[in-house]
C-alpha positions as CSV (number, residue, x, y, z in Angstrom):
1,X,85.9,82.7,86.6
2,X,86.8,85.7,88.0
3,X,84.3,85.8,91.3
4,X,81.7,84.3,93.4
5,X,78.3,85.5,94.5
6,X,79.4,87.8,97.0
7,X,82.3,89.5,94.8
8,X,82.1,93.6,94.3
9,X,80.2,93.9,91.4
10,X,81.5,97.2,90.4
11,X,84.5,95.6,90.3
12,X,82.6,92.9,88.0
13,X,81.8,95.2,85.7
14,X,85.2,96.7,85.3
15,X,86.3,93.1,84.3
16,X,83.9,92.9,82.2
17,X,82.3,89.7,84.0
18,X,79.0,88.5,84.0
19,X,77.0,86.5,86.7
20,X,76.2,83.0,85.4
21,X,75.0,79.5,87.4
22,X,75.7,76.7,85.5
23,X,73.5,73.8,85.0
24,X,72.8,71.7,88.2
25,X,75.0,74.1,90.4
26,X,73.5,75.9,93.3
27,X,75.9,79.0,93.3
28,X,76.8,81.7,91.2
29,X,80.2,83.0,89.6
30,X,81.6,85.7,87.1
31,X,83.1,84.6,84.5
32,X,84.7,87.3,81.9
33,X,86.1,87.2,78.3
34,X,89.1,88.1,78.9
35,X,92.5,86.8,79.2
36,X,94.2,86.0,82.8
37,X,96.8,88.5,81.8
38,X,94.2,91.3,81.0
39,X,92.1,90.5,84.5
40,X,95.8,90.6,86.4
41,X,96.9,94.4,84.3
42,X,93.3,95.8,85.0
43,X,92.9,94.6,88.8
44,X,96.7,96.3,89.6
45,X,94.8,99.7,88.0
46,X,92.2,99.3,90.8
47,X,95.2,98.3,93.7
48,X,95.3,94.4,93.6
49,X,98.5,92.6,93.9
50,X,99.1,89.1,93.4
51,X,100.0,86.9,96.6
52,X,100.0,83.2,95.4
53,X,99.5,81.0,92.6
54,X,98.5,77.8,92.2
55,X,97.7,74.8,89.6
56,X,94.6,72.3,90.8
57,X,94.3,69.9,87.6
58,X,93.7,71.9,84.5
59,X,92.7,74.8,87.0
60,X,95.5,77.7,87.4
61,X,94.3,80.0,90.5
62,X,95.7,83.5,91.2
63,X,95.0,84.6,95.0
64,X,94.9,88.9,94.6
65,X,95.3,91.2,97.4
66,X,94.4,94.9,97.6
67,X,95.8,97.1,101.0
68,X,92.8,98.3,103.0
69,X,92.1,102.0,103.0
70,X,93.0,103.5,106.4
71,X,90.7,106.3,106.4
72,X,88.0,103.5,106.5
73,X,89.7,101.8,109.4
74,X,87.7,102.3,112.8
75,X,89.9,102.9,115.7
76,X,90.4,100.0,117.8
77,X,88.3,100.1,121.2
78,X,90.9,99.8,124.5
79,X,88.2,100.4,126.9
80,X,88.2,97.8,129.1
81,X,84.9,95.9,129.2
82,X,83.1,94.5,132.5
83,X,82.8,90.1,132.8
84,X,80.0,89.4,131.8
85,X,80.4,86.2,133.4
86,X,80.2,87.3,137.2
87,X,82.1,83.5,138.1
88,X,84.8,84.8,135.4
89,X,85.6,87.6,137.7
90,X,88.9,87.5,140.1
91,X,88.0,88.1,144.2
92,X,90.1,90.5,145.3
């Protein structure tokens, strides 16, 4: 399994993952041919790095992170807002 339902599916696609549901489940994954170490190489082409690692039973999951791009990045707002609470507001 290489996503859920809400994973990129360009991204999908470039693992070469398909969207299944298994019998008697109510939500979707991707699940792709390939090998952990071929998902890991082709996700550090696109940016991903991996953070942790874990075992759970016969499970071994690989938490990935990928830098956001700064040029998408909206400024941060530093206007200072009125209360909407009127009883919120100090008396001066």
């Amino acid at each position: 399994m290489v996503g859920d339902a809400n994973s990129d599916p360009e991204l999908m696609q470039y693992l070469g993952a398909e969207k299944k549901r298994e019998t008697g489940q109510f939500f979707t994954v991707w699940e792709t041919p390939l090998l952990p170490r071929e998902v890991l190489d082709l996700a550090e082409l696109k940016g991903y790095s991996v953070e942790q690692t874990t075992g759970i039973g016969q499970t071994f999951a690989i938490t990935l992170h990928k830098a956001l791009d700064p040029t998408l990045l909206k400024p941060l707002d530093t206007t200072p807002k009125k209360s909407i609470n009127p009883t919120l507001t100090p008396s001066v």
